[in-house]
N, C-alpha and C positions, 0 to 999 in steps of 0.2 A: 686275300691273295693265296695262289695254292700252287704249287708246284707240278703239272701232270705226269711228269717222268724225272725222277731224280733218283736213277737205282747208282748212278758211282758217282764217287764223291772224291777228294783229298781237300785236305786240313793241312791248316800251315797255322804257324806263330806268331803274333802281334806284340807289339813293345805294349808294356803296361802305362800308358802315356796320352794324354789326348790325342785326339784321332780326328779332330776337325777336318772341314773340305771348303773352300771356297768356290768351286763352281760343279758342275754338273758331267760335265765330258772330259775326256781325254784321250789323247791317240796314242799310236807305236811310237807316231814318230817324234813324240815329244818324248818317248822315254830314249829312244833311241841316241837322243840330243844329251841326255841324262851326264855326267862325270860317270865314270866309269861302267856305262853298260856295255863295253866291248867287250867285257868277260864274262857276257849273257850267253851263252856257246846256242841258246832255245833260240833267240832272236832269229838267227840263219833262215830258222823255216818261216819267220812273217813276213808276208808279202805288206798287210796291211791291217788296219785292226784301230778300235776305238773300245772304250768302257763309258757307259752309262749310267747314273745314279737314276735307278727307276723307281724304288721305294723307300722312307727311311720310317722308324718309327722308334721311341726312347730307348729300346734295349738292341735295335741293329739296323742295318744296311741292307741293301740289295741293288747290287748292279747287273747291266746286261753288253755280256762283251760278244761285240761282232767283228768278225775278224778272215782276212782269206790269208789259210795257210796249208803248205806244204803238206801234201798226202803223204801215206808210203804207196813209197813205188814199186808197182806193179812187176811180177818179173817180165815180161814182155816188151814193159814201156822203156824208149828211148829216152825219153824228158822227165823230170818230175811235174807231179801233176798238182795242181792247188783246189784247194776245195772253201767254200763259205761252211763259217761254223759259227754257231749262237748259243751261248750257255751263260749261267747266271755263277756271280760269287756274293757270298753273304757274309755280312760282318760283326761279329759281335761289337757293340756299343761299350758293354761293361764285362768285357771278355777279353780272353785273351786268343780265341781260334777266328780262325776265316777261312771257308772253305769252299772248293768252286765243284759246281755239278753239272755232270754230265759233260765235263772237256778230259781231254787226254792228260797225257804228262807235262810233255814238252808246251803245249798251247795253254795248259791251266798256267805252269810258271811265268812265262813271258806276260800271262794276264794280272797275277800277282806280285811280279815288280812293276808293271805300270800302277797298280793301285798302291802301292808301296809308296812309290814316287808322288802320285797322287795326293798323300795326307801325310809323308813324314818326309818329303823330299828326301827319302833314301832307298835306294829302289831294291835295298837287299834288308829291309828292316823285318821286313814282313817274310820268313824262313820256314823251309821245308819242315817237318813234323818227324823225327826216328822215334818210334817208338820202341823200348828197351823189355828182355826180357821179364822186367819187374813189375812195368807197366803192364804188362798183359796179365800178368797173376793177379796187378791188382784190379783192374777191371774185370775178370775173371772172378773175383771176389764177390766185388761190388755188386755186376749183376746177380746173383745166385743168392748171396744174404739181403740185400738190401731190395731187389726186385724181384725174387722170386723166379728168375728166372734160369736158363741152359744152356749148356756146350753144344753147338751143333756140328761145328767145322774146327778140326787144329793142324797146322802145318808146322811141323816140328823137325829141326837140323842138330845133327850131330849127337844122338846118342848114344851111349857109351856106358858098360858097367859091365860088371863081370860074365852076365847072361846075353847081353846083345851087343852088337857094335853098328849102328846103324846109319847111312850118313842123310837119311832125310825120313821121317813118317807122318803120314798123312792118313786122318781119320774123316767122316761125314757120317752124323747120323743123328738121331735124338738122345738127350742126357747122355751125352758123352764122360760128362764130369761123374756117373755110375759105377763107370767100366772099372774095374780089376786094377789096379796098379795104375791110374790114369793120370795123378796127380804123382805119382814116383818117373814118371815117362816123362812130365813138364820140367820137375826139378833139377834131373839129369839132361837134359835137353842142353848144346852148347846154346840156342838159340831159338828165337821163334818165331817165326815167317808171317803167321796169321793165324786169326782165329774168329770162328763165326758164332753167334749167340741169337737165341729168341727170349724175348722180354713178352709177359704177358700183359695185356692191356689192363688201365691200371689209370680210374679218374677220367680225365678228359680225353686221354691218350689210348690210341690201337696198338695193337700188339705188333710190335715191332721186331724185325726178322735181320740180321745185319752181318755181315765181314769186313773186319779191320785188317790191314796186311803193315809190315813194322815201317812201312816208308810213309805213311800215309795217308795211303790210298785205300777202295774201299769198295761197298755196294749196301745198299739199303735193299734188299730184296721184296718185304713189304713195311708200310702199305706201299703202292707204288705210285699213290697221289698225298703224299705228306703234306698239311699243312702247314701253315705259319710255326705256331705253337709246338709241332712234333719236331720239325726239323729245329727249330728254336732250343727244345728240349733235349734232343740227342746231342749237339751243339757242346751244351749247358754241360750235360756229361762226361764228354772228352774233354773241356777244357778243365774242367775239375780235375781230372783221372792224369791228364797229361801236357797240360802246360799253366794252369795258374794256380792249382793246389788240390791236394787227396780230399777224395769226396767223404764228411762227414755224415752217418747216420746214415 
């Protein structure tokens, strides 16, 4: 199975705890029934909406969530308008991330407490991803020693030191991690919004092009038909780097 378009993504947290499933489908409206999904403030936009277990295999999941939800509205439009949207969420088995591709914000969450509810009857089990700025240096790290690979993209808040004062900077280019003072611009940084990296292909894997932003969300820029095994593998990565423990070697 292959994925034909999956350039944005966001990554959320899973309890380290089994994650069984007794059936195959699920709706909104069973989460909506949920204890306490009133303080889902995403829900508002579902009109309607179901999740399907379509793949599973020893080390993850694959569901397919169909769902009609709230557009944004148009400046012209009188009404809100609703739209059908169909996007997949993947689940690590011996992980700890799950992440949904090619849905929005608001429509990836509401799909991620129905899956929540779905396997820990807790529909806030399964939680949004901040990535911190330590986690980006250490991914930052990681790819560059350990893969070989580059800074491409860095969006950096609140700069500050004797020679600048600066309340956001934003770079784009190749070997970023080069530049002149580029790791004294990260340290001093109060923060850091995103940042983009190419890993060169390496074994079974293509060379993978990518942006992480601190809420995380994202874009896989190439390849732009990831398979099993890559998207498996990038997966494998963030949840080492940022929610079940620091990548070793």
């Amino acid at each position: 199975m292959s994925v034909s378009i999956s350039k944005y993504f966001i990554i959320y947290a899973q309890p380290n705890r089994s994650s069984d499933i007794w059936k195959k489908e699920w709706t909104i409206d069973e989460l909506m029934d949920a204890p306490g999904t009133s303080r889902i403030e995403e829900l508002d936009i579902m009109k309607s909406g179901k999740l399907t277990l379509i793949h599973e295999s020893p080390l993850h999941r694959v569901f397919k969530c169909l769902c009609e939800a709230r557009l944004r509205k148009p400046v012209a439009a009188r009404e809100a308008q609703f739209g059908q949207l169909n996007f997949e969420i993947w689940q690590q088995k011996r992980g700890g991330i799950v992440a949904s591709l090619e849905a929005n914000k608001n429509v990836s969450r509401c799909a991620t407490n129905l899956l929540s509810w779905a396997i820990y009857r807790d529909p806030f089990a399964i939680r949004p991803v901040r990535i911190m700025k330590s986690d980006f240096i250490q991914l930052k790290r990681h790819v560059m020693e350990n893969l070989g690979g580059e800074v491409t993209q860095v969006n950096l808040g609140k700069i500050k030191s004797t020679e600048v004062n600066l309340r956001q900077f934003y770079l784009k280019g190749s070997h970023l991690e080069r530049l002149q003072n580029f790791d004294e611009y990260i340290e001093r940084s109060g923060d850091i919004k995103s940042m983009g990296f190419v890993i060169p292909a390496r074994k079974e894997f293509r060379r993978i092009s990518f942006r992480i932003k601190y809420w995380g969300g994202g874009q896989i820029y190439s390849p732009s038909d990831p398979l099993d095994h890559e998207i498996l593998g990038f997966l494998d990565m963030l949840d080492r780097l940022f929610v079940s423990g620091p990548v070793k070697g």
